[in-house]
C-alpha positions as CSV (number, residue, x, y, z in Angstrom):
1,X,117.2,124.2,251.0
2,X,120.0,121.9,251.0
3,X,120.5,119.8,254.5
4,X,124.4,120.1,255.6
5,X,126.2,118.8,259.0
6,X,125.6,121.2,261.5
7,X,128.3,122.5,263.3
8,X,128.6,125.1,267.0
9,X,130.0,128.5,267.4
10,X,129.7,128.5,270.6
11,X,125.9,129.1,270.9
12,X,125.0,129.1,267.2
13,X,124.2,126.7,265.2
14,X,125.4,126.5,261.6
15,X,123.9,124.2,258.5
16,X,121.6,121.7,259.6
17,X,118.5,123.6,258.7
18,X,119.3,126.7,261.1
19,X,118.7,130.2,260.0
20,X,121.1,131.9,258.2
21,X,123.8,133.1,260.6
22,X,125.1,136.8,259.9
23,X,128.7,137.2,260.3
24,X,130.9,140.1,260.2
25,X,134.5,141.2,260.7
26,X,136.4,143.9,263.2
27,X,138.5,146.0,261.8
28,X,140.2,147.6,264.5
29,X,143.7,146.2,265.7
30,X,143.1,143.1,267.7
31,X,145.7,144.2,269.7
32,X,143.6,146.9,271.4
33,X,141.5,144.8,273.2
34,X,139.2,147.8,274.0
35,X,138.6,149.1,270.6
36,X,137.5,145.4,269.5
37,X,135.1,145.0,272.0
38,X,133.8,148.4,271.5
39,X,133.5,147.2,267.9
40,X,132.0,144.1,269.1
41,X,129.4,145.6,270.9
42,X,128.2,147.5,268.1
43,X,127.8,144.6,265.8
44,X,126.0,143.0,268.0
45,X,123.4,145.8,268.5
46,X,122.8,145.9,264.9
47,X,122.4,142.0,264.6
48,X,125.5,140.0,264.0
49,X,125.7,137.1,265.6
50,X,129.5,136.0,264.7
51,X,132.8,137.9,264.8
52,X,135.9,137.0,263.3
53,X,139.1,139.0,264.2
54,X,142.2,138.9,262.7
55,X,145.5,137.3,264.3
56,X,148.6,139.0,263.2
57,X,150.6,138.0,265.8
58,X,151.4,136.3,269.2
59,X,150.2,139.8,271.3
60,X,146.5,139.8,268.9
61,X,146.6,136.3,270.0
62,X,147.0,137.6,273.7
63,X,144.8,140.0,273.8
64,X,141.7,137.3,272.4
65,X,141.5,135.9,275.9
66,X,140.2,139.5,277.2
67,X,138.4,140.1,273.8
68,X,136.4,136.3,274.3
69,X,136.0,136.6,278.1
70,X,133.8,139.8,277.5
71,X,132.4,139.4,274.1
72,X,128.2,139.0,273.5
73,X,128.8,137.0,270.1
74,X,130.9,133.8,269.3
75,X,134.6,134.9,268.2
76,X,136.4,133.5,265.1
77,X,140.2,133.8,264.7
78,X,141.2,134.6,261.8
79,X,144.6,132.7,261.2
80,X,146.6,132.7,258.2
81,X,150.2,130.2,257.8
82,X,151.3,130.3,261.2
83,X,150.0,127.6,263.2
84,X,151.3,128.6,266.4
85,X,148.6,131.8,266.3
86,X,146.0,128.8,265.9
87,X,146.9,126.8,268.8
88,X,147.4,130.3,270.7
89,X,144.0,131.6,269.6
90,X,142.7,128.4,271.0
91,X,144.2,128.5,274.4
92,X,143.0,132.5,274.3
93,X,139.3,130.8,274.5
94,X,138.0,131.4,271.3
95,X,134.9,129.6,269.2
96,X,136.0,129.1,265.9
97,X,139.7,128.9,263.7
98,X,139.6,130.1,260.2
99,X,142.6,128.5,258.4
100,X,143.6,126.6,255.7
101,X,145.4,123.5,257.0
102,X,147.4,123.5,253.5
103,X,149.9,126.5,254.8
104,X,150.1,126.1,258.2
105,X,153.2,123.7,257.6
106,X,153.5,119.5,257.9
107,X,151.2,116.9,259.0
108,X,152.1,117.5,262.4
109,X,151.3,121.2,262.5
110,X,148.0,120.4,261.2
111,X,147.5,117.5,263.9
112,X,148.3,120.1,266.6
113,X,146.0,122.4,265.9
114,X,143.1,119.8,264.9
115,X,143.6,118.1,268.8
116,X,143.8,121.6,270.4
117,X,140.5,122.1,268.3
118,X,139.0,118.7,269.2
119,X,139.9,119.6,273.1
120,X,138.2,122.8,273.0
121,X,135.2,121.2,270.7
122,X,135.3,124.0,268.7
123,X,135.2,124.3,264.4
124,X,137.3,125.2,261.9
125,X,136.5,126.9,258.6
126,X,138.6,126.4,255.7
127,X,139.1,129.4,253.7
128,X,139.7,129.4,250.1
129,X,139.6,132.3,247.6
130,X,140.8,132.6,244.2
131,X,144.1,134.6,245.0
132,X,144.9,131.1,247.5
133,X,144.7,128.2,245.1
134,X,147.6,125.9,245.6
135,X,150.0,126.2,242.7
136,X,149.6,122.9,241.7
137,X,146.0,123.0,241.4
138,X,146.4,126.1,239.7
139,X,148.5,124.2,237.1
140,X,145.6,121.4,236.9
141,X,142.8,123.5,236.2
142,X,144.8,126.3,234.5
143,X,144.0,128.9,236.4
144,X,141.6,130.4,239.8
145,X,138.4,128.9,238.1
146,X,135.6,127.8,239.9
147,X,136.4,124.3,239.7
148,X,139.8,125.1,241.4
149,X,138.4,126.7,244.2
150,X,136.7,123.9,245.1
151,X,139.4,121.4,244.9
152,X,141.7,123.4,246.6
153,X,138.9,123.6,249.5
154,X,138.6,119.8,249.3
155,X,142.4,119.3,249.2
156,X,141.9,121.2,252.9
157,X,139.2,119.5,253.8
158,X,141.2,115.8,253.5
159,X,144.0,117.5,255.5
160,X,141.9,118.0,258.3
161,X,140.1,114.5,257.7
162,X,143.1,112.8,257.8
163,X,143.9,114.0,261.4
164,X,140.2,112.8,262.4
165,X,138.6,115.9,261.7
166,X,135.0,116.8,260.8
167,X,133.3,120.0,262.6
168,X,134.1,121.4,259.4
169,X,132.4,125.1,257.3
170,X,133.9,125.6,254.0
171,X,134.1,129.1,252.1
172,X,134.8,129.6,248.7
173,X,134.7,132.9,247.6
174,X,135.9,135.5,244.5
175,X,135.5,138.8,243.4
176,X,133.6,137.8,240.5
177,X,130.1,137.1,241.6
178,X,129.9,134.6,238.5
179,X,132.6,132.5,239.4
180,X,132.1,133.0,242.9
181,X,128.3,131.4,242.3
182,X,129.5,128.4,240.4
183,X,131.9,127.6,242.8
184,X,129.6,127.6,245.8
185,X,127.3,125.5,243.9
186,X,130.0,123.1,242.7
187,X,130.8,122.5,246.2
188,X,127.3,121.4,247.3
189,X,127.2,119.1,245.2
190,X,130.1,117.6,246.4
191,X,129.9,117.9,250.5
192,X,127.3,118.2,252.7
193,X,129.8,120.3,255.1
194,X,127.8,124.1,256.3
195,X,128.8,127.0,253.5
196,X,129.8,130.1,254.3
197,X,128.8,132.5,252.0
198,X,130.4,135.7,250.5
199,X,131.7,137.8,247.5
200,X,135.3,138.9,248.5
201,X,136.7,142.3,247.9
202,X,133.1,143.3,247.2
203,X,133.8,147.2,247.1
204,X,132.5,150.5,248.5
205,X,129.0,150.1,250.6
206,X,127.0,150.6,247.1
207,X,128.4,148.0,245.2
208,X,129.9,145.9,247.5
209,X,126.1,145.4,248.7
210,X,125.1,145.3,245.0
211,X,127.6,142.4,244.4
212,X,126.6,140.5,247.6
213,X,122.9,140.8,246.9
214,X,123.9,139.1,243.6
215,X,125.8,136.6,244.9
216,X,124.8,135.7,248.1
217,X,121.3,136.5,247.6
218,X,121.0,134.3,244.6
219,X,122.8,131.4,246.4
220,X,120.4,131.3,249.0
221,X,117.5,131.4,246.8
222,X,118.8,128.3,245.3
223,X,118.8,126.4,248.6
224,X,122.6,127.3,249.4
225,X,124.4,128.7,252.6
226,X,124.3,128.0,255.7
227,X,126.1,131.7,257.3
228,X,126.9,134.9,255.5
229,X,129.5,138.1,255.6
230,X,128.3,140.4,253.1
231,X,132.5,142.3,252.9
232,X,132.1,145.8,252.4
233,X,134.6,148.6,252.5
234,X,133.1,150.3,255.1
235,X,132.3,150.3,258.9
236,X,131.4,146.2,259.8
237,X,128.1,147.8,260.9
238,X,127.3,148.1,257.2
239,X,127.8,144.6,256.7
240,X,125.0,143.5,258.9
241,X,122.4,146.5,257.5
242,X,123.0,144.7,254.3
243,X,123.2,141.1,255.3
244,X,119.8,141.6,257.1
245,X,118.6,143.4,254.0
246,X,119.9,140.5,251.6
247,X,118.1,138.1,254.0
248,X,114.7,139.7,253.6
249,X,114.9,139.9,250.5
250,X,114.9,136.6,249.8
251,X,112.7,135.7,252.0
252,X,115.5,134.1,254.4
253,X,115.1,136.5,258.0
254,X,114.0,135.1,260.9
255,X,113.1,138.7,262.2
256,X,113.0,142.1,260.8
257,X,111.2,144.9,259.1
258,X,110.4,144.2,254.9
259,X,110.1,147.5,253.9
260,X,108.9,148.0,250.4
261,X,107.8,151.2,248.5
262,X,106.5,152.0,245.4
263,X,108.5,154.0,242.4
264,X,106.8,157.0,242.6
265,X,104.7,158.2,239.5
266,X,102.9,161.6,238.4
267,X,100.6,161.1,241.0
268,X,102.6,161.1,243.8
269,X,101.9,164.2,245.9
270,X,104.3,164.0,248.9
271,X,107.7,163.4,249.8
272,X,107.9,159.5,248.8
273,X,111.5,159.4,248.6
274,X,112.2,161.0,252.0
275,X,109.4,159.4,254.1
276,X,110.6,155.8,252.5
277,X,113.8,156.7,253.5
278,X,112.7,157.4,257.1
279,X,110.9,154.7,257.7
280,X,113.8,152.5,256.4
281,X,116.2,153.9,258.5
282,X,113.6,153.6,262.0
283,X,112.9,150.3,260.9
284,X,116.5,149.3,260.7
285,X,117.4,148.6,264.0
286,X,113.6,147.2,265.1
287,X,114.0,143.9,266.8
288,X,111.9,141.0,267.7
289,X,109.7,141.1,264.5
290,X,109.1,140.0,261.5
291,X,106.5,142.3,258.9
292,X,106.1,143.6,255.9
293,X,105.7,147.2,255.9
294,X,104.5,149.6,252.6
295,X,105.2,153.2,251.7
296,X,103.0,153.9,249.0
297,X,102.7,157.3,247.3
298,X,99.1,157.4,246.4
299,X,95.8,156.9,248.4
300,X,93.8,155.8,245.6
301,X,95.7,152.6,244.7
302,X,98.4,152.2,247.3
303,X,96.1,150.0,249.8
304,X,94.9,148.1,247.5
305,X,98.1,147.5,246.0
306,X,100.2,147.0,248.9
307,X,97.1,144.8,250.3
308,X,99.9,141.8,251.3
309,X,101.6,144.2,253.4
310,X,101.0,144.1,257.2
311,X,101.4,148.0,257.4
312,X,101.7,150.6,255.4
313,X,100.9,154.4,254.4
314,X,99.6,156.0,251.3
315,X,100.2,159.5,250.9
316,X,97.6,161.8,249.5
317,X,97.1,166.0,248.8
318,X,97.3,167.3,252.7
319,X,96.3,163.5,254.4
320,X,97.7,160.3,253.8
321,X,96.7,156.9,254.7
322,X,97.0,154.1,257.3
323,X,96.2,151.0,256.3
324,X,96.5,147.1,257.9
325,X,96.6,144.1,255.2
326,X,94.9,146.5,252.8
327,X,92.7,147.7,255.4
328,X,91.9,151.6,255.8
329,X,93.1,152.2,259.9
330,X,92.7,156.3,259.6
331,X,93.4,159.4,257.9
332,X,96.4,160.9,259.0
333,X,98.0,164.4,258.0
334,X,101.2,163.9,256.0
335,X,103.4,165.6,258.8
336,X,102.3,162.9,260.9
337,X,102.6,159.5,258.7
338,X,105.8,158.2,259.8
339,X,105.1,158.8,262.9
340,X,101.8,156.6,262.7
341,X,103.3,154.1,261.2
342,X,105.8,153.9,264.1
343,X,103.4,153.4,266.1
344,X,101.5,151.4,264.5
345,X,104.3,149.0,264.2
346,X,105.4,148.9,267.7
347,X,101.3,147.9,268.6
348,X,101.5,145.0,266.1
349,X,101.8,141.8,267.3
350,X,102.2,140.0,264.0
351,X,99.1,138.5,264.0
């Protein structure tokens, strides 16, 4: 994993060797100061640990100082060309800007917003996709291409560096996982500044998670990413189901349950598909461990196969099985095998 600057929002660390911080959006109108928290609150439950909002105007930008005095995670503003919603979002109290210093205005726009920044000692991320590249860039590299992505980030980044400016995180994203790969890994080559990872306009909740498992998943196997928002076009709580999911995966969670399950063959004789299913969803919102747990569909092999997992159940003709690290715990009658494992699970100490 590669080591970048580490930067604060507010009580969470990002780059530097932390953990992978999960981020997500609201989509409710910031405006309704209510309905964002509300929003908030849910994310939170189901694991994210940033929140960006958007800022359409000077009463969104209002309504931030109720929304950051009463929110449980660190609150991004989500700015776009108008640099007075930056400087308002700041006074409001909130963590973290996302802009790009390029179309905000002049020099001294950006040297407003970089000292309310610097006063408030919070970050800004710069935030480049492929439909933002600076015309002139555009011209250079003849068209949105990886390569252009990231020197329109960098063109950002010396904006802000020019005013004296480094609690930088830098996000370069696309809709095409390819390019949106290569550019990601173009620009850790070239800064050491904390990546925010992401596939934009992703899709529906199937694909969109498809596409960010890809793309983000693949990037952090390679050593790259520092924070994620998996975008999905869905409820936000989606995003963190899948950005925990992506994390596992690749072996990136700090906490969690692995679930894993077998394919299911002729000799499955029970419900695999609905009891995996199950236990997926009760597992989903299990916090404060970290295991591997199986759902195997036959008692012959599945322990044995499964032997690496911490838990797991093996279904059989009438009785299935629990097992520990391979190890036979009890018979149990199918009826009953979720439930066991359940249990089972809330026992374990992770030793």
């Amino acid at each position: 994993m590669k080591q970048t600057k580490q930067i604060m929002v507010r009580n969470v660390p990002i780059g530097g060797g932390a953990p992978v911080a999960i981020q997500s959006m609201t989509n409710t109108d910031t405006r309704d100061a209510n309905a964002t928290l509300a929003q908030i609150g849910a994310l939170a439950d189901a694991g994210c640990q940033i929140v960006r909002c958007a800022v359409p105007d000077m009463q969104a930008a209002g309504a931030l100082r109720t929304i950051c005095a009463h929110s449980p995670l660190p609150v991004v503003a989500d700015i776009h060309f108008d640099h007075r919603l930056a400087l308002a979002s700041i006074e409001a109290g909130v963590d973290k800007i996302r802009l790009n210093p390029g179309n905000i205005g002049g020099a001294d726009r950006v040297q407003a917003v970089v000292q309310a920044a610097q006063a408030r000692h919070i970050p800004i991320r710069i935030g480049v996709n492929s439909g933002s590249v600076e015309k002139h860039i555009l011209a250079q590299y003849g068209g949105p291409t990886p390569e252009a992505m990231v020197a329109s980030a960098l063109y950002h980044v010396g904006l802000l560096n020019d005013c004296g400016f480094d609690d930088i995180c830098i996000s370069i994203k696309s809709s095409s996982v390819p390019d949106t790969m290569r550019a990601y890994l173009l620009a850790s080559e070239k800064t050491d500044y904390p990546l925010h990872l992401g596939v934009t306009e992703a899709g529906t909740t199937y694909m969109g998670t498809i596409k960010s498992a890809a793309g983000i998943g693949g990037l952090l196997a390679l050593g790259v990413g520092d924070t994620i928002r998996v975008s999905l076009t869905d409820d936000p709580v989606a995003e963190i189901y899948a950005a925990k999911a992506i994390l596992r995966a690749v072996g990136r969670a700090e906490e969690g349950i692995n679930v894993v399950s077998c394919p299911t063959c002729g000799r499955t004789r029970i419900d695999l598909i609905g009891i995996a299913e199950e236990v997926e969803r009760r597992c989903a919102s299990i916090r404060g461990k970290k295991l591997k747990v199986a759902v195997m569909g036959c008692a012959v092999n599945g322990p044995g196969e499964a032997r690496e997992a911490d838990l797991g159940i093996a279904g059989g003709d009438g009785v299935g099985l629990l097992f520990r690290r391979g190890e036979i715990i009890k018979k149990v009658p199918q009826e009953q095998l979720v439930d066991a494992l359940m249990d089972e699970i809330e026992r374990f100490g992770g030793e």
